[in-house]
C-alpha positions in Angstrom: 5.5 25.3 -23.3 6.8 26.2 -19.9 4.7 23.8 -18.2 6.1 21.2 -20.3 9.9 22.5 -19.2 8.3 22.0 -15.7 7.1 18.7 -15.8 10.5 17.4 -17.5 12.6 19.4 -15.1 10.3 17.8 -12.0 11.0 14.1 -13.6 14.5 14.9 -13.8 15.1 15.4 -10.2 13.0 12.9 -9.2 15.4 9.6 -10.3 16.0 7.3 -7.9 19.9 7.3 -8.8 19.9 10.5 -7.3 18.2 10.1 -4.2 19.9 8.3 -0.8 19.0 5.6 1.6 17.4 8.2 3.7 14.5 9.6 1.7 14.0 6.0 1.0 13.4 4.6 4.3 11.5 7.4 4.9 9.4 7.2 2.1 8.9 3.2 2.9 8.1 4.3 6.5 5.4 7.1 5.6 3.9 4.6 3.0 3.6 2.0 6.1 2.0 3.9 8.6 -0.2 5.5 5.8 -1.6 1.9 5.0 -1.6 0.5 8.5 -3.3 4.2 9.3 -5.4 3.8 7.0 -7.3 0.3 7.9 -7.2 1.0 11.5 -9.3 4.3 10.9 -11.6 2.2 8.3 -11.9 -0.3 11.3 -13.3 2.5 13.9 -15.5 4.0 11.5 -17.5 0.3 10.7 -17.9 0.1 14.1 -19.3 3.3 14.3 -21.8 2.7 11.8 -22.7 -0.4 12.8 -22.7 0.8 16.5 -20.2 -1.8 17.7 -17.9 -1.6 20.2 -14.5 -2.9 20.6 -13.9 -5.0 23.6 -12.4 -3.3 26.3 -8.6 -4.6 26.3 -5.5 -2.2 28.1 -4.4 0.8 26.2 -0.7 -0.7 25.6 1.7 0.0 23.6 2.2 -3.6 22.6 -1.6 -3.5 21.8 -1.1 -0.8 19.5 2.2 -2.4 18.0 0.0 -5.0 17.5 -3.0 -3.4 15.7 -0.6 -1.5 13.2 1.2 -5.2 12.7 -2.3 -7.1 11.9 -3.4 -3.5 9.4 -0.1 -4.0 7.6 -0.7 -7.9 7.1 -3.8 -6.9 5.5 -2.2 -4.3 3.4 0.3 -6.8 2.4 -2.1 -10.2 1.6 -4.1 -7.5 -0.5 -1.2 -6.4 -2.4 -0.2 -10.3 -3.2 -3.8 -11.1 -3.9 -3.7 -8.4 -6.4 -0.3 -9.3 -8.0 -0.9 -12.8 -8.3 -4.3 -11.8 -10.5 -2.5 -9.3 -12.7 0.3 -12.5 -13.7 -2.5 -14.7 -14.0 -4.1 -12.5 -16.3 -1.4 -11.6 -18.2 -0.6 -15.4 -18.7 -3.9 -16.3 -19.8 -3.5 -13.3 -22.3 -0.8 -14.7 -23.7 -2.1 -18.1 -23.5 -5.2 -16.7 -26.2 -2.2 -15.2 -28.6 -0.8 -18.8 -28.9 -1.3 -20.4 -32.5 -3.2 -23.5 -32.0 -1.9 -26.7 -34.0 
């Protein structure tokens, strides 16, 4: 019983009402540089497997900036991909439920 307490209690603070613009932004900026993060190590690890190297380019920042910026494109398309198949899925669902005449 008191872990059910807890869990209702834990949903209760979590509302969005009550939270401000800054735990959002920073929750939308952890979420971005865990995605971008998380292709560009994917990336290194391929290539250490297949024993690739990347060509050897300056160490800038704009390179970098630029990296993160292709890693979030990827996250992104992915994400749409992913969203236009659930609604096309969901209208061919309902599509089947139609009476035909």
């Amino acid at each position: 019983m008191d872990a059910a307490i807890a869990i209702q209690e834990a949903v209760a603070q979590s509302r969005i009402e009550e939270s401000g613009l800054l735990p959002t932004l920073l929750g939308v900026g952890a979420l971005v540089i865990g995605a971008t993060t998380v292709f560009a190590q994917m990336q290194f690890s391929l290539n250490t497997i297949w024993g690739v190297t990347a060509k050897p380019t300056s160490n800038s920042v704009l390179r970098f900036i630029q990296s993160r910026l292709l890693s979030l494109t990827v996250v992104l398309s992915i994400g749409f991909i992913l969203l236009v198949s659930l609604v096309m899925g969901w209208c061919c669902g309902e599509c089947c439920k139609l009476p035909i005449t």
